[in-house]
Each structure stands twice: as structure tokens, then as C-alpha cells.
N, C-alpha and C positions, 0 to 999 in steps of 0.2 A: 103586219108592220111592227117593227122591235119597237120599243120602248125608249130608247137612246137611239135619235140618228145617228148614222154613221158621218166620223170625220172628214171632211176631205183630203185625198192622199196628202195632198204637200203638207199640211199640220199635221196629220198622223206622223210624216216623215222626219218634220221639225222635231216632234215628241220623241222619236225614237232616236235622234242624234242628238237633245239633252241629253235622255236617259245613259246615252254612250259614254258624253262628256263628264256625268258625273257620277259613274263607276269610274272613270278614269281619275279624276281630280281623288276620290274617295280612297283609291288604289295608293295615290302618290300621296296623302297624307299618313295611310299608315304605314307606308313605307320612311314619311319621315317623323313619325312616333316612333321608329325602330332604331332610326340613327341617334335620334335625342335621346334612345334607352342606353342605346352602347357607347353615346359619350359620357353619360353622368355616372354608367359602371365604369370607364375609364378615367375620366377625373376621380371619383372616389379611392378607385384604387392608389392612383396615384396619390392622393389625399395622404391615405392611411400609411404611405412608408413615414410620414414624419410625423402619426401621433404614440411615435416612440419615445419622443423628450429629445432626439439628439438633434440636436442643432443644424440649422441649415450650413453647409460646406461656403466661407465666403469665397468667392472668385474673383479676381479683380476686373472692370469692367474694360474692354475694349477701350484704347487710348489714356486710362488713367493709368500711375503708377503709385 
């Protein structure tokens, strides 16, 4: 006789469709730790064209003159 009984299928089953759900959930956060990597290199870049000193281009805004 083992030492650990054995689970009943349906809770073994339950365990194994956690286990599914959060590899899955784990999958899609480092997937959006990659997006939040390549926006902050993209904001930055964009950042750094204006810590040149030159002044922002003004534009006049839609309906004013």
C-alpha cells in the first residue's frame, strides 16, 4: 500500500487543468513583459530625439489660427 493515496480521477483532473491554466496565464504575462519592454525602448527612443536642446516644432492646433 503507497504511502500517499491515490487522487480521485476528477481532482487529479481538476489539478491537471490548473496546472494547464497557469502555464497559460504565465505564457501571456511574459508575453506582456515583452510588449511593456518594447514600448519603454520605444518611448525612450523617441525620448532621446529631443534631448538635443532643439526645440519642439510649434504646430498650430486644429481649428485655431
Amino acid at each position: 500500500m503507497p504511502l500517499i493515496p491515490q487522487l480521485p480521477n476528477a481532482v487529479e483532473g481538476r489539478v491537471a487543468e490548473l496546472c494547464r491554466d497557469l502555464a497559460v496565464q504565465a505564457k501571456r504575462m511574459r508575453e506582456l513583459e515583452e510588449e511593456a519592454e518594447e514600448l519603454r525602448t520605444a518611448i525612450g527612443e523617441w525620448a532621446r530625439q529631443f534631448d538635443d536642446g532643439t526645440p519642439l516644432a510649434s504646430s498650430p492646433r486644429p481649428g485655431r489660427r
